[in-house]
C-alpha positions in Angstrom: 190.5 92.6 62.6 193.4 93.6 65.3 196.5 91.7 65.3 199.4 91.4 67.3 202.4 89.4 67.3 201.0 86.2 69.0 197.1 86.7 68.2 194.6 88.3 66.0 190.9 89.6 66.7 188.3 88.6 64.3 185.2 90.6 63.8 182.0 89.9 61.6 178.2 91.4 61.3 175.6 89.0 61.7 174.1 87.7 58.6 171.6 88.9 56.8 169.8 86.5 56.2 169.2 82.9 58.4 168.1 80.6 55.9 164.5 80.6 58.2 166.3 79.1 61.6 168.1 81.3 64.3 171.7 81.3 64.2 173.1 79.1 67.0 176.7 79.4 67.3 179.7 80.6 65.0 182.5 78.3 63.9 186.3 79.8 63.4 188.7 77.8 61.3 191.8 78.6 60.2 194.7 77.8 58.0 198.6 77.9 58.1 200.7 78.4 55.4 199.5 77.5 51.5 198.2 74.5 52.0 194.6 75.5 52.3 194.4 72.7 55.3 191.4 74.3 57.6 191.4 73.0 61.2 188.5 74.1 63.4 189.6 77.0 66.1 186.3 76.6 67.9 182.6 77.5 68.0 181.3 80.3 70.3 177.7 81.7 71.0 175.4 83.3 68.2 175.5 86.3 70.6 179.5 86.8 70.1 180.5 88.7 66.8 184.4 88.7 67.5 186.8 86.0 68.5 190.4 86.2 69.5 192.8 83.7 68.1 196.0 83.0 69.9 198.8 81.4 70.3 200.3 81.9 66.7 203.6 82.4 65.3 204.8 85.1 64.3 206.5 85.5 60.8 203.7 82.9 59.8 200.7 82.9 57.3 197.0 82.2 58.6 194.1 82.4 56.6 190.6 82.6 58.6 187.5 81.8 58.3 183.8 82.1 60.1 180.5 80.5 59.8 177.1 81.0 61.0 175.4 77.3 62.4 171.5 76.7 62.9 169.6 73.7 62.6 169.8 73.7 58.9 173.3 73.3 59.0 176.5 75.7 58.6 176.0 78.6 56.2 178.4 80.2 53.8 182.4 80.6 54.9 183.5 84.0 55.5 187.1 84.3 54.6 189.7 86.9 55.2 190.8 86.7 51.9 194.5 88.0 52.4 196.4 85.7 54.4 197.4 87.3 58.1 201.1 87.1 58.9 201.4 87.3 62.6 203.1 90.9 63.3 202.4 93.9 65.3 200.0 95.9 63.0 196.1 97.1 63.4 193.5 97.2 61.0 189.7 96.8 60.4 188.4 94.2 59.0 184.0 93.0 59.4 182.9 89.9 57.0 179.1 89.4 55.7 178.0 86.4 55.1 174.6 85.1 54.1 173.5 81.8 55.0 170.5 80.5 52.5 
């Protein structure tokens, strides 16, 4: 994950396993504050492994999270589990997650 003041890059590794279906697409969500409130960010192609979220705040918390969609459904969340506070810092961050 890279993050700047006004936007963050999310990154993740495909998932291991597909539940039997090809993955389709990836959904984002995230979440401001503590209120655990997830709004959808937007769905991109199964061929994409990082997204770049902008327009936030900075000085605020967001929480992220990513799914993996096929015809069976969404899988498991991925979640950064430390909320992000929108400042200038870089680091490296690559979710698994397993959809059954």
């Amino acid at each position: 994950m890279e993050r700047n003041r006004s936007s963050v890059e999310l990154c993740w590794s495909k998932p291991l396993r597909d539940g039997g279906a090809p993955i389709e697409s990836y959904v984002i969500e995230k979440s401001e504050g503590r209120y655990h409130i997830w709004t959808p960010v937007d769905e991109i192609s199964a061929m994409r492994f990082n997204y770049r979220v902008t327009g936030l705040l900075e000085a605020h918390r967001y929480s992220f999270r990513v799914a993996a969609v096929n015809s069976a459904g969404i899988g498991h969340w991925a979640t950064v589990k430390v909320p992000v506070i929108s400042i200038r810092l870089k680091c490296a961050l690559s979710p698994l997650f397993v959809q059954t």
